[in-house]
N, C-alpha and C positions, 0 to 999 in steps of 0.2 A: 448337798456337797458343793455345790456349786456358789450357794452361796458364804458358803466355810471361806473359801478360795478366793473372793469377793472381798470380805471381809478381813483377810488377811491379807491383803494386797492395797486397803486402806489404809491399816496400820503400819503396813510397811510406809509408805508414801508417806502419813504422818511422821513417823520415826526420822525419817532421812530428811523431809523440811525439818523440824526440829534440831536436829543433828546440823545440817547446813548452816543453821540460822547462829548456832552457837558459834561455830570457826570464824562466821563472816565478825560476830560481837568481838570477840579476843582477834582479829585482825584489824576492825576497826583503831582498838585498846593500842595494839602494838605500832600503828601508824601513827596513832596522835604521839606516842613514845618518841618514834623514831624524828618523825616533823619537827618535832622542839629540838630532839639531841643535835639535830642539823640544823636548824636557825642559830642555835647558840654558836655553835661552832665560824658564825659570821661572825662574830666579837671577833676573831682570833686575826691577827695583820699579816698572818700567812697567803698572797693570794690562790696558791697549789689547794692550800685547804677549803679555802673558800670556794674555787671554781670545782672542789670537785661535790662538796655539800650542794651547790646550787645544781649540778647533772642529776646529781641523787632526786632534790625535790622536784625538777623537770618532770621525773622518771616514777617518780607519784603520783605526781598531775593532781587532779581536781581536789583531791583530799588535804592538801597543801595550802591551798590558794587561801583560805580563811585565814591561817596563821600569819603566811605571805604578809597578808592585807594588816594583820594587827601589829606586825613587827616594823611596818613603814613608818609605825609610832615612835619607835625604838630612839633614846636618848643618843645610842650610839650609832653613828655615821656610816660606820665600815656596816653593821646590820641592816638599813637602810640602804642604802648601797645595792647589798647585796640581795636584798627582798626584792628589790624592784626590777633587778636582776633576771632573777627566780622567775618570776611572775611575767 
């Protein structure tokens, strides 16, 4: 009995890393979404839009910084600008 109990309480433990591991992949997914919806949005000569897209990536922090870094590439000024901002 004892070890019924044991034994159900591993697969629980499995179950729920499992379970965890999947939210954190589709949050992953949804941040890389969100990171770019918000670097694009530096294109725009709004600075209200711009300074509030750059509070947003602030407010991500480290997950950002990669993007940040490739959009310093960015042909256009006001994006560049505003990466370096960001960052």
């Amino acid at each position: 009995m004892i070890y019924l109990h044991k034994i159900s309480l591993l697969v629980l433990f499995i179950f729920l890393f499992s379970f965890g591991n999947l939210i954190s992949q589709e949050n992953i997914k949804t941040d890389t979404k969100k990171i770019l919806e918000l670097i694009e949005k530096f294109g725009d000569k709004n600075p209200w839009a711009n300074g509030d897209a750059i509070n947003e990536l602030v407010n991500i922090g480290e997950p950002a910084v990669n993007y940040l870094i490739k959009s310093l590439q960015d042909e256009n000024e006001n994006i560049r600008w505003c990466s370096a901002i960001a960052i």
